[in-house]
PDB file of N, CA, C, O and CB in Angstrom:
ATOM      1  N   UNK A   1     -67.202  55.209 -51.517  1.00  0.00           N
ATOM      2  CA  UNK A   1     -67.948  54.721 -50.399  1.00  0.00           C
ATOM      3  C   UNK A   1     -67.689  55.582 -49.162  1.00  0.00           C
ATOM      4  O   UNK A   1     -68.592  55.746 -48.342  1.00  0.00           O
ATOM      5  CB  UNK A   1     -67.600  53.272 -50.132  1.00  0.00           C
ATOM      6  N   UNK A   2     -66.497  56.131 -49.002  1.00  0.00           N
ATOM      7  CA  UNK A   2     -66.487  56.978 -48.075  1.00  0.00           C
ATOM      8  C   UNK A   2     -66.898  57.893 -47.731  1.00  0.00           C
ATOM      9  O   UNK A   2     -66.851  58.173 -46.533  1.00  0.00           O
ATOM     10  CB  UNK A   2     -65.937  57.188 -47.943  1.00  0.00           C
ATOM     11  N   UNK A   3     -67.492  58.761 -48.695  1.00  0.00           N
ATOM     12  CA  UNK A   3     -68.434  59.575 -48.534  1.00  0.00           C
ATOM     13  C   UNK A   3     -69.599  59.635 -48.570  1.00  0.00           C
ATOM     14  O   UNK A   3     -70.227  60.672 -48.784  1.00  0.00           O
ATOM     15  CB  UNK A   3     -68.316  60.132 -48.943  1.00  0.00           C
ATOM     16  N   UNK A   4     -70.122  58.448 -48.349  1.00  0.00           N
ATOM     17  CA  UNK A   4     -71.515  58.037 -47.835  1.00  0.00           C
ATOM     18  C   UNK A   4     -71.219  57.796 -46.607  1.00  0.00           C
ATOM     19  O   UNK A   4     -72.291  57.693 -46.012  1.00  0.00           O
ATOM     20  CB  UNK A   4     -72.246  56.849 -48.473  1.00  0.00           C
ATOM     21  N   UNK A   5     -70.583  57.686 -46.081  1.00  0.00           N
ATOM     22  CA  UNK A   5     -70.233  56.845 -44.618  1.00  0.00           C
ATOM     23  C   UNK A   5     -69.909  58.238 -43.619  1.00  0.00           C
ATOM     24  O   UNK A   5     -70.182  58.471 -42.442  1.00  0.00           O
ATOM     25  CB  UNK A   5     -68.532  55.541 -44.769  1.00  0.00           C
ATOM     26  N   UNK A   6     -69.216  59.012 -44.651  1.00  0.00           N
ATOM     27  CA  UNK A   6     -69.054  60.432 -43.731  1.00  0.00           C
ATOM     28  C   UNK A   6     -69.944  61.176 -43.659  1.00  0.00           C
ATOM     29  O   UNK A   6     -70.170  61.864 -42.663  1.00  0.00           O
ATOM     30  CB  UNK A   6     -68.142  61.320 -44.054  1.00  0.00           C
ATOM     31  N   UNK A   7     -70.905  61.180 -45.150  1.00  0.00           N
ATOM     32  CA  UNK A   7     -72.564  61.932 -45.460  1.00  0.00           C
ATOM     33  C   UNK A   7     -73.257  61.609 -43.573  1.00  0.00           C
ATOM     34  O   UNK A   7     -73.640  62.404 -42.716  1.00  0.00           O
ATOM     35  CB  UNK A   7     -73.900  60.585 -47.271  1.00  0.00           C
ATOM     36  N   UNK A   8     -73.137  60.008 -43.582  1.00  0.00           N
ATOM     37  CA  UNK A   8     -74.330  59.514 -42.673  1.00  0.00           C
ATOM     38  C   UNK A   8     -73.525  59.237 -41.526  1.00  0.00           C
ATOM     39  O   UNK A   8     -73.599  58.189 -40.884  1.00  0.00           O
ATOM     40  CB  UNK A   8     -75.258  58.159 -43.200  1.00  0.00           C
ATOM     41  N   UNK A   9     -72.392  60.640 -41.153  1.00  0.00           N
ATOM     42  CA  UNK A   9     -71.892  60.661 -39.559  1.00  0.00           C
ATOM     43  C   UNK A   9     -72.639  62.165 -39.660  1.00  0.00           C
ATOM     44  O   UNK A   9     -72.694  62.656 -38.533  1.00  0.00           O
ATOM     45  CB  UNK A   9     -69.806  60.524 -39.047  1.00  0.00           C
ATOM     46  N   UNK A  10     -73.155  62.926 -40.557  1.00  0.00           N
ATOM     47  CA  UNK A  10     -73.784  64.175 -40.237  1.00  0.00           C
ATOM     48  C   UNK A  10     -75.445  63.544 -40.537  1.00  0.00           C
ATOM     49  O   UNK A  10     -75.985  62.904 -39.635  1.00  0.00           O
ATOM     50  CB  UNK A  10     -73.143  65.645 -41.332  1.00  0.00           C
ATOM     51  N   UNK A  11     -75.926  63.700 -41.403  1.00  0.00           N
ATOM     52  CA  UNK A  11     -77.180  62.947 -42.085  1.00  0.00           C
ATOM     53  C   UNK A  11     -77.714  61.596 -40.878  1.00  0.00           C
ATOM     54  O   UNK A  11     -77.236  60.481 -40.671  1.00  0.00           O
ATOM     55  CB  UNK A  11     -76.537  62.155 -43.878  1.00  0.00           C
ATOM     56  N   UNK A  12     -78.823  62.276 -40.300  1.00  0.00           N
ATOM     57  CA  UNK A  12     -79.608  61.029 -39.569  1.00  0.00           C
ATOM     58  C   UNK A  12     -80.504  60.740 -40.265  1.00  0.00           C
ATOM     59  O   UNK A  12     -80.671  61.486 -41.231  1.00  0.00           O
ATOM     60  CB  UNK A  12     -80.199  61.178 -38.258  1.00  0.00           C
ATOM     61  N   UNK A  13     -81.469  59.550 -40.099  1.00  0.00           N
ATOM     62  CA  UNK A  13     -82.736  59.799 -40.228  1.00  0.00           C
ATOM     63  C   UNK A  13     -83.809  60.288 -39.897  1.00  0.00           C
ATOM     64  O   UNK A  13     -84.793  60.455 -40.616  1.00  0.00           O
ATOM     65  CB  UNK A  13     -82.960  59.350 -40.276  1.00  0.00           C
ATOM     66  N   UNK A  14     -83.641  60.635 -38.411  1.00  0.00           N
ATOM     67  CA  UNK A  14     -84.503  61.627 -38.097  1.00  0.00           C
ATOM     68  C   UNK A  14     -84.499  62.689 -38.358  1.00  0.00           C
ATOM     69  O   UNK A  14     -85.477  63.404 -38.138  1.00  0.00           O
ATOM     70  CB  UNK A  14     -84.649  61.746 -37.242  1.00  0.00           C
ATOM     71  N   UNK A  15     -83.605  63.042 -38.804  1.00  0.00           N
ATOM     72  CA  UNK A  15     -83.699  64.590 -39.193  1.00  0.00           C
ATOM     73  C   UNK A  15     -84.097  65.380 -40.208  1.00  0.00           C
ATOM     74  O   UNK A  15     -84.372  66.579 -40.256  1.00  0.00           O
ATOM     75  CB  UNK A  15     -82.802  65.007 -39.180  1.00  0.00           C
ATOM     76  N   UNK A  16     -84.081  64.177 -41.332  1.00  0.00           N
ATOM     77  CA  UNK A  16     -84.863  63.888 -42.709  1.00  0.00           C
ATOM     78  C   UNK A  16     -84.825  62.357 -42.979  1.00  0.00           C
ATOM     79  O   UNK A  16     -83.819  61.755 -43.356  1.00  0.00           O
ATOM     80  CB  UNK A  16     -84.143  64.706 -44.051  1.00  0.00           C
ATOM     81  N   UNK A  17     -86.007  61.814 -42.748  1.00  0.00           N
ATOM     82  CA  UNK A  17     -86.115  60.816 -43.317  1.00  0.00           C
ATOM     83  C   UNK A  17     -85.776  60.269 -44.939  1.00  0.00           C
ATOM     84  O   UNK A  17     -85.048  59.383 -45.386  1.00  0.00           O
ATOM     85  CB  UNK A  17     -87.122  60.760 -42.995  1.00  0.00           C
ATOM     86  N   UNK A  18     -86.685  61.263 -45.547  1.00  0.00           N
ATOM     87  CA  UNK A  18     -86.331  60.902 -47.200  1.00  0.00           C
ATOM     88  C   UNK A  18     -84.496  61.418 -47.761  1.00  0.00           C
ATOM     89  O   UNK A  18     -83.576  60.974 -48.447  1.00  0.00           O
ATOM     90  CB  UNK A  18     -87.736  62.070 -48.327  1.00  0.00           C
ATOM     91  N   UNK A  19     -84.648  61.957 -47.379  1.00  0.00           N
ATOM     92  CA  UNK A  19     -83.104  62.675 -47.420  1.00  0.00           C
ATOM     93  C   UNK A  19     -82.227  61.083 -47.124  1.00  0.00           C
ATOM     94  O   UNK A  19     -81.970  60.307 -48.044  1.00  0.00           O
ATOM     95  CB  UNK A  19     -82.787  64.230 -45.805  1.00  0.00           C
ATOM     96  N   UNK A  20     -81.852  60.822 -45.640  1.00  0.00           N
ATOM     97  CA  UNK A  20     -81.482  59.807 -45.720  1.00  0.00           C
ATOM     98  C   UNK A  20     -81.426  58.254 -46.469  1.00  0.00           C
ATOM     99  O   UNK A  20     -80.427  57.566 -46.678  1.00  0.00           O
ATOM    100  CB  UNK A  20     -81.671  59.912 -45.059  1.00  0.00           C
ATOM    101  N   UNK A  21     -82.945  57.939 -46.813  1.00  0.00           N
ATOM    102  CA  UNK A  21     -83.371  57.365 -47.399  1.00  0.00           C
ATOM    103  C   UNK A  21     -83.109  57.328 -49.179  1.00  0.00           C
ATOM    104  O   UNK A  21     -82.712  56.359 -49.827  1.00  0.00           O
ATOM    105  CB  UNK A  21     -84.336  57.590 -46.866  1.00  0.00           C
ATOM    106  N   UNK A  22     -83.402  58.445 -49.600  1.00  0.00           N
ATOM    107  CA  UNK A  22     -81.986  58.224 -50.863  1.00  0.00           C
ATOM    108  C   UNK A  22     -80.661  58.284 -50.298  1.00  0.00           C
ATOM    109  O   UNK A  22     -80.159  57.352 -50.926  1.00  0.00           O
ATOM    110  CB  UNK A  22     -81.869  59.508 -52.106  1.00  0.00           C
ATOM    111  N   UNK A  23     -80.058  58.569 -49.812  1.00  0.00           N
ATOM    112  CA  UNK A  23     -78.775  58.285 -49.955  1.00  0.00           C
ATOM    113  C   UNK A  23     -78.485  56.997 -49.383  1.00  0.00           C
ATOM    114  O   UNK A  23     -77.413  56.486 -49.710  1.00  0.00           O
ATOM    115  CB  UNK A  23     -78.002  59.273 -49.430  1.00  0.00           C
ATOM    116  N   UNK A  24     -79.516  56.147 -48.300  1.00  0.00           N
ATOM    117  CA  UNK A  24     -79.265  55.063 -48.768  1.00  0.00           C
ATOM    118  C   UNK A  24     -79.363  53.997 -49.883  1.00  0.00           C
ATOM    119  O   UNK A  24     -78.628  53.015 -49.992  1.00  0.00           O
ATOM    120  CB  UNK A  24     -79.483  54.834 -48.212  1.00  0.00           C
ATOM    121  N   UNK A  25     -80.316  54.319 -50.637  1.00  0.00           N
ATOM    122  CA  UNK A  25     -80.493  54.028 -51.831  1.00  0.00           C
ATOM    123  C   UNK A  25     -79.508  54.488 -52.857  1.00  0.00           C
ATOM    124  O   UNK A  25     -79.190  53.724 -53.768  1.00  0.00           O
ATOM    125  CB  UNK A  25     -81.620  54.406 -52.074  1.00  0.00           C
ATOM    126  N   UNK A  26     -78.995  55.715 -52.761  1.00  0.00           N
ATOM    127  CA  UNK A  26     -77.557  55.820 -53.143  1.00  0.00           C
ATOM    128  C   UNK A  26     -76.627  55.219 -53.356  1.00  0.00           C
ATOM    129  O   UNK A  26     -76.101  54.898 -54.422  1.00  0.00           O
ATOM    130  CB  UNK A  26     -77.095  56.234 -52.685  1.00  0.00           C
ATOM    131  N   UNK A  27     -76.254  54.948 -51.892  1.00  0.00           N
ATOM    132  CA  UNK A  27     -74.598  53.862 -51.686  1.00  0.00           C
ATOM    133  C   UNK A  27     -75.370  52.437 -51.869  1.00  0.00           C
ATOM    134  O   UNK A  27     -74.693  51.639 -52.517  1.00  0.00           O
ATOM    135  CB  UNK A  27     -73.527  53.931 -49.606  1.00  0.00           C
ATOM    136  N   UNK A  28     -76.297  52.071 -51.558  1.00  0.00           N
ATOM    137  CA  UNK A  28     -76.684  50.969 -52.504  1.00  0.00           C
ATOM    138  C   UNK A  28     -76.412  50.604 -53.821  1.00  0.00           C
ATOM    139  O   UNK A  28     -75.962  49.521 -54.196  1.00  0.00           O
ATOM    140  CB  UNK A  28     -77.695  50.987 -52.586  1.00  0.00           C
ATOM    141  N   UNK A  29     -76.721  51.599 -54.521  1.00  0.00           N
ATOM    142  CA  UNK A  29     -76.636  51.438 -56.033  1.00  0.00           C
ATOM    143  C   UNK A  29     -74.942  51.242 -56.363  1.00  0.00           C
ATOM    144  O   UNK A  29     -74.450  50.404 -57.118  1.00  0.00           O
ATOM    145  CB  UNK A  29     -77.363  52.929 -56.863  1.00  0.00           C
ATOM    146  N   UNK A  30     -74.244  52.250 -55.580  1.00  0.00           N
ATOM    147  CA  UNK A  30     -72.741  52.589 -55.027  1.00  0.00           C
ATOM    148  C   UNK A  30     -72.183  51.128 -55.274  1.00  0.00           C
ATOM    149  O   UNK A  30     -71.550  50.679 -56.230  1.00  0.00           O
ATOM    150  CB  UNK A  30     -72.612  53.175 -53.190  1.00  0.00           C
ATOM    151  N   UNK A  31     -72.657  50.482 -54.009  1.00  0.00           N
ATOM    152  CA  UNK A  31     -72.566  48.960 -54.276  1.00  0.00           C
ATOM    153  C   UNK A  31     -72.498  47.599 -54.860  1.00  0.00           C
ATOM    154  O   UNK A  31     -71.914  46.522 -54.734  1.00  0.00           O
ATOM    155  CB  UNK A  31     -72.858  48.810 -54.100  1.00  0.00           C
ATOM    156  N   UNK A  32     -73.618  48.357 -55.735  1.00  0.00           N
ATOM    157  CA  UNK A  32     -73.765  47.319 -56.630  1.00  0.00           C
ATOM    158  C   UNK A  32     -72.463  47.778 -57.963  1.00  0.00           C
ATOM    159  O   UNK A  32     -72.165  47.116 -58.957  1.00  0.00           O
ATOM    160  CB  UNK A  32     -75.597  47.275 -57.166  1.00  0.00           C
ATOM    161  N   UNK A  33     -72.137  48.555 -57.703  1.00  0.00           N
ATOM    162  CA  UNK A  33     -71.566  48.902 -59.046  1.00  0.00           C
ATOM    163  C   UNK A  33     -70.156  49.139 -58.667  1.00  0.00           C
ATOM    164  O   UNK A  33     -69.284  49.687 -59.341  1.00  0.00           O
ATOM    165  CB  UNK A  33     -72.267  50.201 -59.809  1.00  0.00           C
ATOM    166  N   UNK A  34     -70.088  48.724 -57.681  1.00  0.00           N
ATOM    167  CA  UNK A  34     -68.346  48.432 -57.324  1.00  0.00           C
ATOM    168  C   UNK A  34     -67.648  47.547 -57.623  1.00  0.00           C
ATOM    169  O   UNK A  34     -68.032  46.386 -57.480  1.00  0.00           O
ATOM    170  CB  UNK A  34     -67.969  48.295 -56.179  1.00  0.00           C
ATOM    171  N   UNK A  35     -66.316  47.877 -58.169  1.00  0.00           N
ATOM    172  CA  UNK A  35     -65.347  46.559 -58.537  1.00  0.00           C
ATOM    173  C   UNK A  35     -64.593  46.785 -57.363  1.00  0.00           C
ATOM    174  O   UNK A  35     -63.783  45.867 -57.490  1.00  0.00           O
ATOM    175  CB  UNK A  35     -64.351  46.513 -60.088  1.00  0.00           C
ATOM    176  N   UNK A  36     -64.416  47.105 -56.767  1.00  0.00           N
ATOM    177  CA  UNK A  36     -63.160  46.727 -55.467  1.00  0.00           C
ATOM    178  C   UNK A  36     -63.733  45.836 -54.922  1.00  0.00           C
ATOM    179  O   UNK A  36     -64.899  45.601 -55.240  1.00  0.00           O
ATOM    180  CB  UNK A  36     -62.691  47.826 -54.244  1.00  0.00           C
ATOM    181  N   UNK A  37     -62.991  44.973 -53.805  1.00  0.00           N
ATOM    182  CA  UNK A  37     -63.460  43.636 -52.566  1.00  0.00           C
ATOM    183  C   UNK A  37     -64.527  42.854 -53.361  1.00  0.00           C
ATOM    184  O   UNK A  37     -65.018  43.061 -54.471  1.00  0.00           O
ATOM    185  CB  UNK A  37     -64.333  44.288 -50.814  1.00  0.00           C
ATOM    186  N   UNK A  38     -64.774  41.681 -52.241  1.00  0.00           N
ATOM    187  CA  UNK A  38     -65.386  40.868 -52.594  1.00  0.00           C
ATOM    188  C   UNK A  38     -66.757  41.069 -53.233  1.00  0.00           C
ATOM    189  O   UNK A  38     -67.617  41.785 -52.721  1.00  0.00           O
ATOM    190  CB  UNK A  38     -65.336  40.243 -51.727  1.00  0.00           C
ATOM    191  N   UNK A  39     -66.892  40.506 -54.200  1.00  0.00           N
ATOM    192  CA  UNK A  39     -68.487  40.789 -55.556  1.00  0.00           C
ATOM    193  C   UNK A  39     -69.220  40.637 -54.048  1.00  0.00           C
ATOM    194  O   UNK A  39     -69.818  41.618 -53.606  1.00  0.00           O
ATOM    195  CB  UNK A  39     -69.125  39.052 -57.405  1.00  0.00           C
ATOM    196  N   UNK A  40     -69.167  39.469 -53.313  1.00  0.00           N
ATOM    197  CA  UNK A  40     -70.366  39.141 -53.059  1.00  0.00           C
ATOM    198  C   UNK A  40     -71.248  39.882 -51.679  1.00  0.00           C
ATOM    199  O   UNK A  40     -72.389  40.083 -51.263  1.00  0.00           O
ATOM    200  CB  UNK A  40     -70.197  37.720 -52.974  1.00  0.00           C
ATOM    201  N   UNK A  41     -69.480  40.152 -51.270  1.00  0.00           N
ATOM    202  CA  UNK A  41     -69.428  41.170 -49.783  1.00  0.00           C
ATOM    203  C   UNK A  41     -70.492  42.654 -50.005  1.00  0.00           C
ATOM    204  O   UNK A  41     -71.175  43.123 -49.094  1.00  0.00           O
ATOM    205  CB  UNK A  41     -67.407  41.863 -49.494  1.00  0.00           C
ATOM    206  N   UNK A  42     -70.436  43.133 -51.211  1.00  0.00           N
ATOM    207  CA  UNK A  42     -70.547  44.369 -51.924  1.00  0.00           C
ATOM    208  C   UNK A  42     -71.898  44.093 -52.027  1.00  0.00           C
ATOM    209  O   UNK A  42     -72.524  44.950 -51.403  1.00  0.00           O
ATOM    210  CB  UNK A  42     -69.691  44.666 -53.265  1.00  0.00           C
ATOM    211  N   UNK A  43     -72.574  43.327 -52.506  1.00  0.00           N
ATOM    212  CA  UNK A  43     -74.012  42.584 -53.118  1.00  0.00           C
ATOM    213  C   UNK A  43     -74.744  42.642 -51.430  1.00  0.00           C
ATOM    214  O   UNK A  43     -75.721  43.368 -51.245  1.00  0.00           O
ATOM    215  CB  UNK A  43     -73.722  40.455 -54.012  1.00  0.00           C
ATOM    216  N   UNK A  44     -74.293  42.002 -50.547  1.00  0.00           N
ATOM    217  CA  UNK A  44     -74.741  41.813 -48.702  1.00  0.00           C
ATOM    218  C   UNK A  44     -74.969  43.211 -48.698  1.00  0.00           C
ATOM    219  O   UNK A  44     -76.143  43.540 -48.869  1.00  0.00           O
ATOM    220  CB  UNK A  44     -73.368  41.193 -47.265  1.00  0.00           C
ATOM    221  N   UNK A  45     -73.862  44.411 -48.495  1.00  0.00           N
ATOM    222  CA  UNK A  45     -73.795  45.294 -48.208  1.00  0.00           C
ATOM    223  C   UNK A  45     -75.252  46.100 -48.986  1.00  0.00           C
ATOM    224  O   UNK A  45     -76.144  46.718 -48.405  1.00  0.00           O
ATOM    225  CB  UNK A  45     -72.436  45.573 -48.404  1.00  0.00           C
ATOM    226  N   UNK A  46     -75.121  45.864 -50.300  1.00  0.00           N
ATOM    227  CA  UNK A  46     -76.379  46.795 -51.157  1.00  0.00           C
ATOM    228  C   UNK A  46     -77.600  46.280 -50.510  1.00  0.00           C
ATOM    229  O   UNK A  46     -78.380  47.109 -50.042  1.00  0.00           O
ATOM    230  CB  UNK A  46     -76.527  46.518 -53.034  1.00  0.00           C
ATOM    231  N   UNK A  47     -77.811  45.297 -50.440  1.00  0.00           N
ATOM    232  CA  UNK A  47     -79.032  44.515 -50.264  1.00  0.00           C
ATOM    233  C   UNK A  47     -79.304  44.983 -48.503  1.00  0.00           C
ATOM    234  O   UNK A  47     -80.439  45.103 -48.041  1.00  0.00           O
ATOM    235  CB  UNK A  47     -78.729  42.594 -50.660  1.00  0.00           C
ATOM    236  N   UNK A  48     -78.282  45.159 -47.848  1.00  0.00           N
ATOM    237  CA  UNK A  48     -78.944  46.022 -46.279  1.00  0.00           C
ATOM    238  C   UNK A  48     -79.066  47.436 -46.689  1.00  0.00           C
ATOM    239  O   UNK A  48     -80.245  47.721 -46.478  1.00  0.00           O
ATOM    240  CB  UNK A  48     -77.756  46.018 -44.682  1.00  0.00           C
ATOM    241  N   UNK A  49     -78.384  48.583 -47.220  1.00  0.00           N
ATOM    242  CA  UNK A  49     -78.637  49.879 -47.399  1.00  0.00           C
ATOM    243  C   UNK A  49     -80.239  49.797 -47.975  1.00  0.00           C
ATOM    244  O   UNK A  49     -81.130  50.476 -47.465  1.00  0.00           O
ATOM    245  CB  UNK A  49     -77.469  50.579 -48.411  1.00  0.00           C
ATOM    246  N   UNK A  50     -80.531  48.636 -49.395  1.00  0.00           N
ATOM    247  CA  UNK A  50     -81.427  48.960 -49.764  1.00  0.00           C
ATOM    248  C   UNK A  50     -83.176  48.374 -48.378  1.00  0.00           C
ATOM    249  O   UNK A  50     -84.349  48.725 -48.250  1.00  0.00           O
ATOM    250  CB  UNK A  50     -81.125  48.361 -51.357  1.00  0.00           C
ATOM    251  N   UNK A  51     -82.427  47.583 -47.850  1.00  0.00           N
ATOM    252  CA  UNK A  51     -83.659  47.421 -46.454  1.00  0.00           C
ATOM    253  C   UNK A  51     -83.953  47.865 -46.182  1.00  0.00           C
ATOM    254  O   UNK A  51     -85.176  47.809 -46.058  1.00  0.00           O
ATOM    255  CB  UNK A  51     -83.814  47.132 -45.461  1.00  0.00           C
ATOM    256  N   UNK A  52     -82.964  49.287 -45.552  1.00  0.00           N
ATOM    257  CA  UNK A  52     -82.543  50.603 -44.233  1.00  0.00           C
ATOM    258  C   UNK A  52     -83.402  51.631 -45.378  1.00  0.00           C
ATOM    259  O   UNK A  52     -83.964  52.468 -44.672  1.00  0.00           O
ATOM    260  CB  UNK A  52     -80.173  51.173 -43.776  1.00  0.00           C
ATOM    261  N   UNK A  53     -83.691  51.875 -46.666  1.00  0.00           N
ATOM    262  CA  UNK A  53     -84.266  52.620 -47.174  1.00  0.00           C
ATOM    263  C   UNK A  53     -85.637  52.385 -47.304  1.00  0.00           C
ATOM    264  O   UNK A  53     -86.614  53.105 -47.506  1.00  0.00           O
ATOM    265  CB  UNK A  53     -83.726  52.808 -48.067  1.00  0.00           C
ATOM    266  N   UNK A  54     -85.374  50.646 -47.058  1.00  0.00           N
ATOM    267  CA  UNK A  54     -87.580  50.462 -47.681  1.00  0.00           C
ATOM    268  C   UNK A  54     -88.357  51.204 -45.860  1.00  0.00           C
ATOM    269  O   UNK A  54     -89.433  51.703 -45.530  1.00  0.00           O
ATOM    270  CB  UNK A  54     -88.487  47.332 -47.982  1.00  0.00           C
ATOM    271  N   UNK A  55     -87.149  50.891 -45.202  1.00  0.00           N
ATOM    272  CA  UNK A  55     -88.028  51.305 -43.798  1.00  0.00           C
ATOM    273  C   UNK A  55     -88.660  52.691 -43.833  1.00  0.00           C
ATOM    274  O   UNK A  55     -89.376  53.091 -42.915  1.00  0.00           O
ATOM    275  CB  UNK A  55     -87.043  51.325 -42.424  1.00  0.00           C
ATOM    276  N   UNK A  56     -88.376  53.418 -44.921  1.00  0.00           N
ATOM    277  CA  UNK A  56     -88.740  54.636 -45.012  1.00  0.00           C
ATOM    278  C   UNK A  56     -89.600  54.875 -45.603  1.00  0.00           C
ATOM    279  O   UNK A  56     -90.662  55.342 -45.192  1.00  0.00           O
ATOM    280  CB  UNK A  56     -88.075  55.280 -45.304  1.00  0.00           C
ATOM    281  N   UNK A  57     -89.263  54.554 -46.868  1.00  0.00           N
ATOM    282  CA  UNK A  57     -90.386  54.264 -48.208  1.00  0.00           C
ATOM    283  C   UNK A  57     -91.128  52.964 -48.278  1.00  0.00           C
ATOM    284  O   UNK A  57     -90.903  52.065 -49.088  1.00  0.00           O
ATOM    285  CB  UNK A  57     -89.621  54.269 -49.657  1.00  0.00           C
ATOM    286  N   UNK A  58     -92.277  52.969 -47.087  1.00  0.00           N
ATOM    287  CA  UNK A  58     -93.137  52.171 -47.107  1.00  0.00           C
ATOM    288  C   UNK A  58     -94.208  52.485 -47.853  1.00  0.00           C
ATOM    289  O   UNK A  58     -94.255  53.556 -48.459  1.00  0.00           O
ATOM    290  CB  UNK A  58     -93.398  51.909 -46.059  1.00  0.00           C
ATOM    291  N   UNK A  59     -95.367  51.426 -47.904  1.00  0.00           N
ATOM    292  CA  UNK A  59     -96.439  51.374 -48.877  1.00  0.00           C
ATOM    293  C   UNK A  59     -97.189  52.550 -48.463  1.00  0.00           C
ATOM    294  O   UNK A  59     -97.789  53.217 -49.306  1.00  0.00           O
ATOM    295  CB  UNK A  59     -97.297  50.024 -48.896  1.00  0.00           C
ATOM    296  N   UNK A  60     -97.203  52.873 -47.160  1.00  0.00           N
ATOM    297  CA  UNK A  60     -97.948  53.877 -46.495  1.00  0.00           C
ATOM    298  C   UNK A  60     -97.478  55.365 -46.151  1.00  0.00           C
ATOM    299  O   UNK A  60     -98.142  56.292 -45.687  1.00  0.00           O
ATOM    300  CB  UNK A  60     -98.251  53.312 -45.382  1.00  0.00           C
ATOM    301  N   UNK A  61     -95.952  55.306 -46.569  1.00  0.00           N
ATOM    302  CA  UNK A  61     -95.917  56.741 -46.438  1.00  0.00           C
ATOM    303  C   UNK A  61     -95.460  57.126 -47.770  1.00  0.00           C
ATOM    304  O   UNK A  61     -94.825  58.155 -47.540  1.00  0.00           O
ATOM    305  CB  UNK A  61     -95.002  57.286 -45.270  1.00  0.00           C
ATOM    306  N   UNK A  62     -95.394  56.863 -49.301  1.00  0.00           N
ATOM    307  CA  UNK A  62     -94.971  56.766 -50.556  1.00  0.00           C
ATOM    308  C   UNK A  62     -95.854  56.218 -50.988  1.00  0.00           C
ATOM    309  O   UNK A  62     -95.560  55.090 -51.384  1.00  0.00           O
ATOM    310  CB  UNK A  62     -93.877  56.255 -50.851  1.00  0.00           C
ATOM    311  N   UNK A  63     -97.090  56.560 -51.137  1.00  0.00           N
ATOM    312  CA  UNK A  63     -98.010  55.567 -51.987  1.00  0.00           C
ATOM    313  C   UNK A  63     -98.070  55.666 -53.507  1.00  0.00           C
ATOM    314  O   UNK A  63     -98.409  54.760 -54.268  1.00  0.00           O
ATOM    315  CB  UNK A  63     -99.429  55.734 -51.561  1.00  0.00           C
ATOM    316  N   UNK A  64     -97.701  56.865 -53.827  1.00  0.00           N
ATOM    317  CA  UNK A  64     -97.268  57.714 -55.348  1.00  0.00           C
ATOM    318  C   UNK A  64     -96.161  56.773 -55.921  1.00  0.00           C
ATOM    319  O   UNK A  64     -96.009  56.801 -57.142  1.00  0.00           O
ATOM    320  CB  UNK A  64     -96.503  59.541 -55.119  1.00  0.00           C
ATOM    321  N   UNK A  65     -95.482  56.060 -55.283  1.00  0.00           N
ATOM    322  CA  UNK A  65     -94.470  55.229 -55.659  1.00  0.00           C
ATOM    323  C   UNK A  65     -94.980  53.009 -55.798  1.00  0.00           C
ATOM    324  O   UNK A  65     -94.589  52.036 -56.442  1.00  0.00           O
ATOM    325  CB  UNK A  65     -93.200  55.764 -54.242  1.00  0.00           C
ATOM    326  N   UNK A  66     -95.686  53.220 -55.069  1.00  0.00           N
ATOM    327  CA  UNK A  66     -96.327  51.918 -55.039  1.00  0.00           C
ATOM    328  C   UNK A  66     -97.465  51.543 -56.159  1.00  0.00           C
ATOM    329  O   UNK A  66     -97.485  50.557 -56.896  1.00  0.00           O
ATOM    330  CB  UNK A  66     -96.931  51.819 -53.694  1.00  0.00           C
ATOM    331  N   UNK A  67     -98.352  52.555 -56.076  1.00  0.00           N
ATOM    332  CA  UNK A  67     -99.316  52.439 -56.615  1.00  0.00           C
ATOM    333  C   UNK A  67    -100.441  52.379 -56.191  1.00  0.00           C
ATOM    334  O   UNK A  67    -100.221  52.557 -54.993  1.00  0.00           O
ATOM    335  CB  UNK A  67     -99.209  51.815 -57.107  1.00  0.00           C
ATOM    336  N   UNK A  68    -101.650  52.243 -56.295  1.00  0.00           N
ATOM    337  CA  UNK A  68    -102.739  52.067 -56.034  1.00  0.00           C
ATOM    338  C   UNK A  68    -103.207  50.574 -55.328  1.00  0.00           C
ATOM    339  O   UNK A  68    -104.387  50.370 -55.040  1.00  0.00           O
ATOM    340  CB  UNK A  68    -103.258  52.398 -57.168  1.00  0.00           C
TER     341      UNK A  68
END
């Protein structure tokens, strides 16, 4: 986890959106698949990275991913 956390003290989103945007989707996944601390603390945590990523990958700028 720490090196997502240090990734995104260099890594903005403005500076690449999609860039950022997987790697929040990254430490999301990160998350989910952690056994250290609390299950449920870990589950909160995935479930905001994966928010902070849909803001990116909306219906309107990823439509190749949504669909038709």
């Amino acid at each position: 986890m720490a090196c997502y956390h240090h990734a995104f003290e260099v890594l903005k989103r403005e500076m690449k959106p999609w860039v950022w945007a997987m790697a929040q989707h990254g430490m999301a996944l990160a998350y989910v698949e952690r056994v250290d601390g609390d299950r449920m603390a870990n589950w909160t945590a995935a479930v905001a990275c994966y928010r902070r990523a849909l803001e990116v990958y909306t219906r309107e700028a990823s439509t190749q991913w949504w669909g038709p």
